[in-house]
Structures are given as C-alpha cells and as structure tokens.
VOGU-3710 file (C-alpha; in Angstrom, 3 decimals, decimal comma):
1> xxxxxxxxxx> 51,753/67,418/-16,895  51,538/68,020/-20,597  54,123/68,104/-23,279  55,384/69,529/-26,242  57,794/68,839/-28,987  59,599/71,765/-30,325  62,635/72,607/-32,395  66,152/73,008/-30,649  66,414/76,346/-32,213  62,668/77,438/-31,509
11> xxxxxxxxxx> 63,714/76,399/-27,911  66,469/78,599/-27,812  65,493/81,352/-28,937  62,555/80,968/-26,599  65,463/81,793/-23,811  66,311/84,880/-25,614  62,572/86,329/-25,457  61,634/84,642/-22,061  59,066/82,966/-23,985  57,915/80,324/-26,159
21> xxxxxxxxxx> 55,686/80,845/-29,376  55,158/77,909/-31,857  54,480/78,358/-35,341  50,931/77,319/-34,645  49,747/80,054/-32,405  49,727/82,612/-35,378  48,478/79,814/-38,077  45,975/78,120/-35,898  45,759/80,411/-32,871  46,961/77,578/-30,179
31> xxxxxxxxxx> 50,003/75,855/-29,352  49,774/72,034/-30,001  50,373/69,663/-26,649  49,658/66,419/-25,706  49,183/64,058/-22,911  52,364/61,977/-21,762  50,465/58,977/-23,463  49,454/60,460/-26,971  53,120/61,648/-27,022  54,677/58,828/-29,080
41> xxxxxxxxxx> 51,612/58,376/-31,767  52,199/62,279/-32,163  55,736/62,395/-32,759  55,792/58,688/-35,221  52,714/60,383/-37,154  54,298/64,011/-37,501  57,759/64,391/-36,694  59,456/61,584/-38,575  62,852/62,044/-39,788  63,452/65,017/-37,380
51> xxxxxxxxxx> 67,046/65,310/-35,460  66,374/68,377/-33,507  63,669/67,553/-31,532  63,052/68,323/-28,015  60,312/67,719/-25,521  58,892/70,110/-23,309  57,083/68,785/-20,119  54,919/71,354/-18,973  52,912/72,552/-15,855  49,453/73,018/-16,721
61> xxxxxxxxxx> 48,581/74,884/-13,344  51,820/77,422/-13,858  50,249/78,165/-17,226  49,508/82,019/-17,645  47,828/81,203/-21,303  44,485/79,630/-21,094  44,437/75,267/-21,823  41,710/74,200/-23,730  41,094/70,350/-24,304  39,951/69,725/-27,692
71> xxxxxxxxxx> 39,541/66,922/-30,601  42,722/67,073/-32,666  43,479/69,544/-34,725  44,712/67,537/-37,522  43,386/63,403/-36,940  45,995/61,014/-38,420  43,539/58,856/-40,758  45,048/56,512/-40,984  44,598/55,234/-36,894  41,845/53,619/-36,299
81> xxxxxxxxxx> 39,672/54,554/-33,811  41,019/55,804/-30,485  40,611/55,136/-26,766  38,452/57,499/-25,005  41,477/58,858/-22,986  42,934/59,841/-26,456  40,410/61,736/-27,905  40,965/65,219/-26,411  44,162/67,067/-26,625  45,539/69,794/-24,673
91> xxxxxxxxxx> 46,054/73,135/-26,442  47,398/76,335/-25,036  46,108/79,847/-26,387  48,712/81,902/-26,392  52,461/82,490/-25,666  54,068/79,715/-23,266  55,279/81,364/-20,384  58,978/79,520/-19,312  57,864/79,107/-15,752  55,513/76,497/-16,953
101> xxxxxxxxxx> 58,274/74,356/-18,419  59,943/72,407/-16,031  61,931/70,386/-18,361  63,518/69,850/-22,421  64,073/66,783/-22,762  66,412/64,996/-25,994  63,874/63,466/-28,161  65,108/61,428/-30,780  63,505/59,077/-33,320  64,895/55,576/-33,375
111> xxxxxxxxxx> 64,610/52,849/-35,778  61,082/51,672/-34,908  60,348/55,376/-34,302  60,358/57,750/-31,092  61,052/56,946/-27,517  59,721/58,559/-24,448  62,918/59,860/-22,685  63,975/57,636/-19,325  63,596/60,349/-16,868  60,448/61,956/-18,289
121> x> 57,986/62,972/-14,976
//
C-alpha cells in the first residue's frame, strides 16, 4: 500500500471525473505519495493547520499510471538525516485511476500534530 493526502473537495470532485489529479501532476509532473511510515513526518512538515484533509490508501499493483520511487521532491531541512527505509518516496505519473484507491480515510491534525487513522490497512 501507499498513501496520499488530498483535499475533501479535490476528493470529490475526483468522483465526478472518475479520477483523481493533484495539483502536482501539472506543476511537477507526478502525484506525491508516501509509505504508511513516512505518512505522519509528511503531513506535521506540510499540512499543518489543515481541516480538510483526507487520506487515500492506495493499491500500487491496481495502478494504471506508472510508480516511480524517488528521493523527495521537496526534503524538509530541517530533519536530520533519515533511515534508509525513508529515503525513497513513491510517486505516481499521471492521473490516479479510482480503482486503485481502496480507502479515504478522516485525517485530522491534533494537538501534537497528525494521527494515523485506527483502521488504516
């Protein structure tokens, strides 16, 4: 599995078109993912203060974009350095098909920052 975190309203309207496209793809040609363990250091580092988060767990092998596992796109530096099993990233070029996501998950920031949702797979 890899995840996501998107917008509520990117998310729905990603029902409307039977798709998902993050802003990414057209600025940086990929959509941004991550492992179920860089999820948290992702979210605390770029998503702070956000209410209307969700997170998409994704099927890598019901992808029909290519994955590509890369060095981040944008390194927080401020972290010192990472484990090995945190330096690549999982990025998807092009549109996320729906039949890859098999679940949106709440994903809400609390006081000491974000939580990984209880019944996350």
């Amino acid at each position: 599995m890899i995840y996501h975190i998107a917008g509520r309203g990117a998310w729905a309207e990603a029902q409307t078109r039977e798709f998902y496209c993050a802003p990414s793809l057209d600025i940086e040609g990929f959509i941004h993912c991550s492992t179920r363990h860089q999820i948290l250091a992702v979210a605390n580092d770029f998503y702070r203060g956000r209410a209307d988060l969700l997170l998409l767990c994704i099927d890598e092998n019901l992808l029909g974009a290519p994955l590509v596992w890369e060095t981040p796109a944008h390194p927080n530096p401020n972290q010192v350095e990472q484990a090995a099993d945190d330096c690549l990233f999982p990025h998807i070029y092009g549109i996320l098909n729906l039949a890859a996501v098999i679940g949106a998950f709440d994903f809400g920031e609390a006081r000491t920052g974000f939580a990984l949702p209880p019944d996350l797979p």
